[in-house]
C-alpha positions as CSV (number, residue, x, y, z in Angstrom):
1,X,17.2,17.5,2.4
2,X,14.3,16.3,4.9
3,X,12.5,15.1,2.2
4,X,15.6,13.4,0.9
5,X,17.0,11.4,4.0
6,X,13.5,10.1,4.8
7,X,13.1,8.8,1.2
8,X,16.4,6.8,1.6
9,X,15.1,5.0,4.2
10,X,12.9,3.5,0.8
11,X,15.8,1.5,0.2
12,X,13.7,-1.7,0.0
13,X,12.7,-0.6,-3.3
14,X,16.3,-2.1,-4.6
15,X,15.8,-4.6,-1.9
16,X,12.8,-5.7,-4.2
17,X,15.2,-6.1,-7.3
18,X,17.5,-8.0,-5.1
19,X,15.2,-10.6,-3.6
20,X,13.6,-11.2,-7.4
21,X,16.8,-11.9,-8.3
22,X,18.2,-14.2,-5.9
23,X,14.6,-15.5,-6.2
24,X,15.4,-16.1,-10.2
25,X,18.9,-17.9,-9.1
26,X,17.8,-20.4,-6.4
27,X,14.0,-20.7,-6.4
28,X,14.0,-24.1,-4.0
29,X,15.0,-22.1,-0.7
30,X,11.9,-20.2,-0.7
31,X,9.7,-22.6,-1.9
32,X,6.8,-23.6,0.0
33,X,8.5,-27.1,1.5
34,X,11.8,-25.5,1.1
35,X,14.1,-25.1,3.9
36,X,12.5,-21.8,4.5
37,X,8.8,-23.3,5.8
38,X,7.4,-20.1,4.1
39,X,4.0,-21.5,5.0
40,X,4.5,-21.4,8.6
41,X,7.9,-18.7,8.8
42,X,6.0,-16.5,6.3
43,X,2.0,-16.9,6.3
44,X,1.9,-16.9,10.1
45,X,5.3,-15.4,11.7
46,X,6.6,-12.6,9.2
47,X,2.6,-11.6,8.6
48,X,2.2,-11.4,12.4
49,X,5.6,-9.8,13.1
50,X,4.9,-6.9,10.5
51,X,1.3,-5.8,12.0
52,X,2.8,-6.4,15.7
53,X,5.0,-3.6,14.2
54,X,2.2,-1.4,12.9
55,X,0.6,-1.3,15.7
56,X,3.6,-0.4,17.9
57,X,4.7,2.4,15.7
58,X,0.7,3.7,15.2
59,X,0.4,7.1,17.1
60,X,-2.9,7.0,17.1
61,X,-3.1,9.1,20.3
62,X,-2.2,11.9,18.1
63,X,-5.0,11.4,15.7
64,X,-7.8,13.3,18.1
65,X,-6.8,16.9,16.6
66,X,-7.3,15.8,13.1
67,X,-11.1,13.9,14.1
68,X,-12.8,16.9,13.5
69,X,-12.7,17.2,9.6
70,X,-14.9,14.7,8.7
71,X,-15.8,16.2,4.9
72,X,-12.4,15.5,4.6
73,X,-11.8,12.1,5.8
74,X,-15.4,10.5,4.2
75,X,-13.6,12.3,0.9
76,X,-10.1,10.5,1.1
77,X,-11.7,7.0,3.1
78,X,-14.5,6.9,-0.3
79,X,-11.8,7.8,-3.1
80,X,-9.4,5.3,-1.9
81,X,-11.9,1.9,-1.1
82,X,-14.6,2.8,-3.2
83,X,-13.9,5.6,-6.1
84,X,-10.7,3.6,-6.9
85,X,-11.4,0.0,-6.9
86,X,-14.7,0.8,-9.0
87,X,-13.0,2.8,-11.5
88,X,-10.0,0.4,-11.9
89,X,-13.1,-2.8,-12.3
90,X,-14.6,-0.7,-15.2
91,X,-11.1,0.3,-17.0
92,X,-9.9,-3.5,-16.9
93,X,-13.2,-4.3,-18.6
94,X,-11.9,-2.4,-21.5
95,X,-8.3,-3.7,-21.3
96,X,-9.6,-7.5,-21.0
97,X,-10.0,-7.3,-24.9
98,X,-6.2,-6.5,-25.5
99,X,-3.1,-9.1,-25.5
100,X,-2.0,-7.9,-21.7
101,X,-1.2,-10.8,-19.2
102,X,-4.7,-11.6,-17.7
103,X,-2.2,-12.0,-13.9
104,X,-1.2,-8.6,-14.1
105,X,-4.5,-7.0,-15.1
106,X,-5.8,-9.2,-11.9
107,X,-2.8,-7.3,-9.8
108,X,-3.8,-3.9,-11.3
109,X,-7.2,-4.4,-9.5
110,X,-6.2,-5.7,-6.8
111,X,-3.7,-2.1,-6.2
112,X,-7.7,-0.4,-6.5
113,X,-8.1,-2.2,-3.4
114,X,-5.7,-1.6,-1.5
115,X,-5.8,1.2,1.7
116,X,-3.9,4.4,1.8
117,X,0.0,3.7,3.2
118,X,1.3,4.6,7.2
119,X,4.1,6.6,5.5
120,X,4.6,7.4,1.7
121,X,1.9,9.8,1.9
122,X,2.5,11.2,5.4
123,X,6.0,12.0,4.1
124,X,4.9,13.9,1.3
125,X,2.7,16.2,2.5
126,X,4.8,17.1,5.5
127,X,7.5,18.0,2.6
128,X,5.1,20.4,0.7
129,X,4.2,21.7,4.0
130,X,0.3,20.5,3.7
131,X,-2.0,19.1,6.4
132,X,0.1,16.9,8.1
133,X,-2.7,16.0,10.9
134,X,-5.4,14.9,8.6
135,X,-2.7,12.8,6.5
136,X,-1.7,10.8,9.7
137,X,-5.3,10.7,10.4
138,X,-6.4,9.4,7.0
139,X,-3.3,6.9,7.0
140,X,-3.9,5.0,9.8
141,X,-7.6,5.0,10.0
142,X,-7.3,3.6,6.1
143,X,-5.0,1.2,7.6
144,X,-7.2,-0.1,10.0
145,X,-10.5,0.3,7.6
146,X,-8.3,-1.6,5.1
147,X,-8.1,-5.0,7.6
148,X,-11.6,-5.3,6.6
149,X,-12.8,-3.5,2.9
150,X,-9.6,-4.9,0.9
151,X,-10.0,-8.5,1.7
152,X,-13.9,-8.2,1.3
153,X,-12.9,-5.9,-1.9
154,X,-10.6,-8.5,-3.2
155,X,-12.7,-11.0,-3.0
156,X,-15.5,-9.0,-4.8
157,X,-13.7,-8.0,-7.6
158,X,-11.1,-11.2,-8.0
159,X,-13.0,-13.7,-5.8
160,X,-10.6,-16.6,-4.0
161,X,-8.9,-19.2,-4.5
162,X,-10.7,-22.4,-4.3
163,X,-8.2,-24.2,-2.2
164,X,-9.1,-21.5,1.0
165,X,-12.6,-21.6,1.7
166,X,-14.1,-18.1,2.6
167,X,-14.9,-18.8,6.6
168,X,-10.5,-19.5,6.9
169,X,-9.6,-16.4,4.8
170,X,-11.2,-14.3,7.5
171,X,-9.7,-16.2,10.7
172,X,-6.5,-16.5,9.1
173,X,-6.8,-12.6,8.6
174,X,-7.9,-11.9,12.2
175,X,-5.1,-14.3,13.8
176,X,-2.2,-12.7,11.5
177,X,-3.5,-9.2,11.2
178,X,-6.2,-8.0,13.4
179,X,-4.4,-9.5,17.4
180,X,-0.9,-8.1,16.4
181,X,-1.9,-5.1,15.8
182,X,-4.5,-5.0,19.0
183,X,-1.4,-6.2,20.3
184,X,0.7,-3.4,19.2
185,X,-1.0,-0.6,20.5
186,X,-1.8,-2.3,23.7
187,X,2.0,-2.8,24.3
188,X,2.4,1.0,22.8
189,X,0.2,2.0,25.2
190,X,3.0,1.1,28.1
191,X,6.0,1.6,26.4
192,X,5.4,4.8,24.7
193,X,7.6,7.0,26.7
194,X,10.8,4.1,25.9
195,X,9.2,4.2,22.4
196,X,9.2,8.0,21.8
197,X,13.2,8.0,23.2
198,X,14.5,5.7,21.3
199,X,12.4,5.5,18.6
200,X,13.8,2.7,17.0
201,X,13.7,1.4,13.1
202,X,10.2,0.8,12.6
203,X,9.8,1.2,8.9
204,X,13.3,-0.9,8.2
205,X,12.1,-3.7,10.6
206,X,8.7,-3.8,8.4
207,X,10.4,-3.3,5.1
208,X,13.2,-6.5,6.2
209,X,10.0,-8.8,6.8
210,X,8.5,-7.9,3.6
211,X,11.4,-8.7,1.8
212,X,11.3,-11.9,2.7
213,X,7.4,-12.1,2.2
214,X,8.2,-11.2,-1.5
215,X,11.1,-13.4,-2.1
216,X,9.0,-16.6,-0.9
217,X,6.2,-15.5,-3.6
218,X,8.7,-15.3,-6.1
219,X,10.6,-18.6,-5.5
220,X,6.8,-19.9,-6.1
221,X,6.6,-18.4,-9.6
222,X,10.7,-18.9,-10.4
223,X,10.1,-22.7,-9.4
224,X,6.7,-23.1,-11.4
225,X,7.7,-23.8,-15.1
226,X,4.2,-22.9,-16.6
227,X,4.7,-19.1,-15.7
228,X,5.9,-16.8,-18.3
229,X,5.9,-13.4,-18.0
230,X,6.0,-11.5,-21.2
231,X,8.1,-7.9,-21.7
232,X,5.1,-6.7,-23.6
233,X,2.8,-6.6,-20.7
234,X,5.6,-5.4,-18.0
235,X,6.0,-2.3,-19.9
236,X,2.6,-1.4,-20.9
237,X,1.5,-2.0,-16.7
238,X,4.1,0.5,-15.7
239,X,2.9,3.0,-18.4
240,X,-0.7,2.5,-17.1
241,X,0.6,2.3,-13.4
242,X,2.3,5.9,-14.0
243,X,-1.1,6.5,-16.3
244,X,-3.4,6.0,-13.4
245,X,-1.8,8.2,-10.7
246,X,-1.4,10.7,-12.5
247,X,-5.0,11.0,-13.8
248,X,-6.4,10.4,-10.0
249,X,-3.9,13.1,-8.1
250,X,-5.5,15.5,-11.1
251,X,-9.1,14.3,-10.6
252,X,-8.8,14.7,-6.4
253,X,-6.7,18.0,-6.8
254,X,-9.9,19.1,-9.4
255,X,-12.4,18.0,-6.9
256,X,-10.9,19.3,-3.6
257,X,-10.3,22.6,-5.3
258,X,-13.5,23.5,-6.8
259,X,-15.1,26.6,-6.4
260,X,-17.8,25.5,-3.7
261,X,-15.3,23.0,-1.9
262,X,-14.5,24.3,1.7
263,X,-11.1,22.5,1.7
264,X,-8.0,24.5,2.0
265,X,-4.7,24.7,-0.1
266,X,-3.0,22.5,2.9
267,X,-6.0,19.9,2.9
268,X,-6.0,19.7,-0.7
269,X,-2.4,18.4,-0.7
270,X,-3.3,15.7,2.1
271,X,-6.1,14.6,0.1
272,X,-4.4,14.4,-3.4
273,X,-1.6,12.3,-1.7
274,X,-4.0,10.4,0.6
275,X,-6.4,9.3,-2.1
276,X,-4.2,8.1,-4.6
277,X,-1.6,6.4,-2.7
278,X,-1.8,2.8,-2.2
279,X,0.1,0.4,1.1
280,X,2.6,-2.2,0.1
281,X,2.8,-3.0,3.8
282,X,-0.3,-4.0,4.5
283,X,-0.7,-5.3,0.9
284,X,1.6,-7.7,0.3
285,X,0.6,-10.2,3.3
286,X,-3.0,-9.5,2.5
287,X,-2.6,-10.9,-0.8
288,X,-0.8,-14.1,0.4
289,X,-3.7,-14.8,2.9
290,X,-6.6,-14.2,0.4
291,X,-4.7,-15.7,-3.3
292,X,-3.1,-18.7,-1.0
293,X,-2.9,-21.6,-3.5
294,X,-3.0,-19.6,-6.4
295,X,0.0,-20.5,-8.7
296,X,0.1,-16.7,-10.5
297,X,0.1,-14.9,-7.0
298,X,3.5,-13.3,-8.1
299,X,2.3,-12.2,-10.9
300,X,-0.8,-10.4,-9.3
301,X,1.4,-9.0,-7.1
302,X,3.5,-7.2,-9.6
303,X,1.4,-4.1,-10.6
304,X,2.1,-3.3,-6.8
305,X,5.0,-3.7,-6.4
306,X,5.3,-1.1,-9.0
307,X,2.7,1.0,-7.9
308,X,4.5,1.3,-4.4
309,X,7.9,3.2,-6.3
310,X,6.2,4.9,-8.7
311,X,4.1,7.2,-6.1
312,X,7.2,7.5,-4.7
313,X,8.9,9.0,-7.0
314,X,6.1,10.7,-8.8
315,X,5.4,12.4,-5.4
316,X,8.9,14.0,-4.9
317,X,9.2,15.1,-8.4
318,X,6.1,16.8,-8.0
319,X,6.5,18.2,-4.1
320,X,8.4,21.5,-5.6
321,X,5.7,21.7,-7.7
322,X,2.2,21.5,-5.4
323,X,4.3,23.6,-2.9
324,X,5.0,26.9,-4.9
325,X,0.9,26.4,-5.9
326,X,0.1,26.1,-2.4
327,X,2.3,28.6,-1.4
328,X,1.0,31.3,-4.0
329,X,-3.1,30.1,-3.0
330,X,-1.9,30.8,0.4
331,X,-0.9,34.3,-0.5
332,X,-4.0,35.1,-2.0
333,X,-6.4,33.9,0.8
334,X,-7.6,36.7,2.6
């Protein structure tokens, strides 16, 4: 029932639906000019808002227990921001040849990119019962890695948009991304005691902001006539979205398990959810900064937007699973 109260508090996931939607209906709100100002209420405000929050809710002073594993943490950190953007690069050369939108293959590289989540993978493995410390550990250090690989990833795999030179991507990223969350832990710092009492709605605060982040892309794409989206493509991305995890929580379980490998049943489930899950948090805004101008910025940002409810939900269905193995590995280990 744990595992089921904490995944409610997903509910954004049918927030997403929603905001397309109303995004579909009445495009002109969001639009940049709009009433809204997205391009100073959403590229500089909501952005800033929603890594003042990470940092806030960040327990990093929990993280020294987990510091020691190190084979563990180089094994997640190079899956996720090497292993996985590589891979994806050299499987979208093969799909390049086929009639799938070009926008969403773009998006399905730019999920390769993309650091490990503060929570969807945390969750998990505390619900299977694996190692919750170096899952914390490999979540926020990802998180903070990610601040600097996925933008410089993105832009070696997709390049920018013309309209932002190279020089304003990376202020724009510091000033939005890198002093809130300084901020955040700065102010934790003081406040943890209030924090740790009350402990108040971080992921829903986060999850409202980004909402609103992905209803202003939308109303871009819903208010741009030359953008067509074709059924074709939607449905063959989620197969290869469901495709992908799959094959990389089979490949890391394969690795971590081998008969040399010095991991443990518990690490192994923190590693196969850690490597293979993907942050729509910190994704989402990082895209806006970096593909600002780009007129099919929706559409990259499709693939993870999928990718973000389909670990989800490929994680809990599977957490009975990985449990009883790691249960019965458990059993034998001397």
């Amino acid at each position: 029932m744990g595992l089921l109260e904490r995944l409610r508090k997903e509910w954004f996931i049918l927030g997403i639906a929603l905001v397309i939607a109303v995004a579909r209906l009445e495009p002109g709100v969001g639009v940049k000019g709009g009433p809204l100002k997205p391009e100073i209420t959403i590229t500089y405000i909501a952005v800033s808002a929603i890594f003042f929050n990470s940092g806030l809710s960040l327990k990093t002073e929990e993280l020294t227990s987990a510091l020691m594993h190190v084979k563990l943490h180089l094994f997640v950190q190079i899956f996720t921001l090497v292993f996985f953007p590589t891979a994806i690069w050299v499987f979208l050369q093969l799909l390049s040849i086929t009639p799938i939108n070009e926008w969403l293959l773009k998006g399905l590289q730019t999920v390769g990119c993309m650091p490990p989540p503060v929570s969807s993978a945390v969750i998990l493995t505390k619900a299977v019962g694996g190692n919750e410390a170096a899952a914390i550990f490999n979540s926020a250090f990802g998180s903070f890695l990610g601040i600097v690989i996925t933008p410089l990833l993105l832009l070696l795999f997709l390049g920018s948009s013309s309209s932002v030179p190279f020089t304003s991507i990376f202020s724009q990223l510091f000033m939005t991304v890198v002093v809130p969350l300084i901020i955040g832990q700065i102010v934790r710092r003081y406040i943890k005691d209030w924090l740790e009492r009350k402990k108040p709605p971080f992921g829903a605060i986060s999850s409202s902001v980004l909402l609103m982040i992905i209803y202003t892309t939308f109303c871009d794409t819903f208010a741009n006539p030359n953008i067509d989206l074709d059924k074709f493509s939607l449905i063959i991305i989620v197969f290869i979205i469901f495709s992908i995890q799959m094959s990389f929580m089979f490949l890391t379980f394969l690795f971590s398990t081998r008969n040399n490998s010095t991991f443990t049943p518990a690490d192994t489930v923190a590693i196969v959810f850690c490597s293979t899950h993907k942050s729509l948090t910190l994704g989402i805004p990082m895209l806006k900064i970096v593909f600002a101008g780009y007129e099919h910025l929706s559409l990259i940002s499709v693939p993870l937007l999928i990718y973000h409810p389909a670990q989800i939900l490929l994680g809990s269905l599977l957490v009975p699973t990985i449990k009883s193995w790691m249960v019965s590995r458990q059993k034998r280990t001397p």
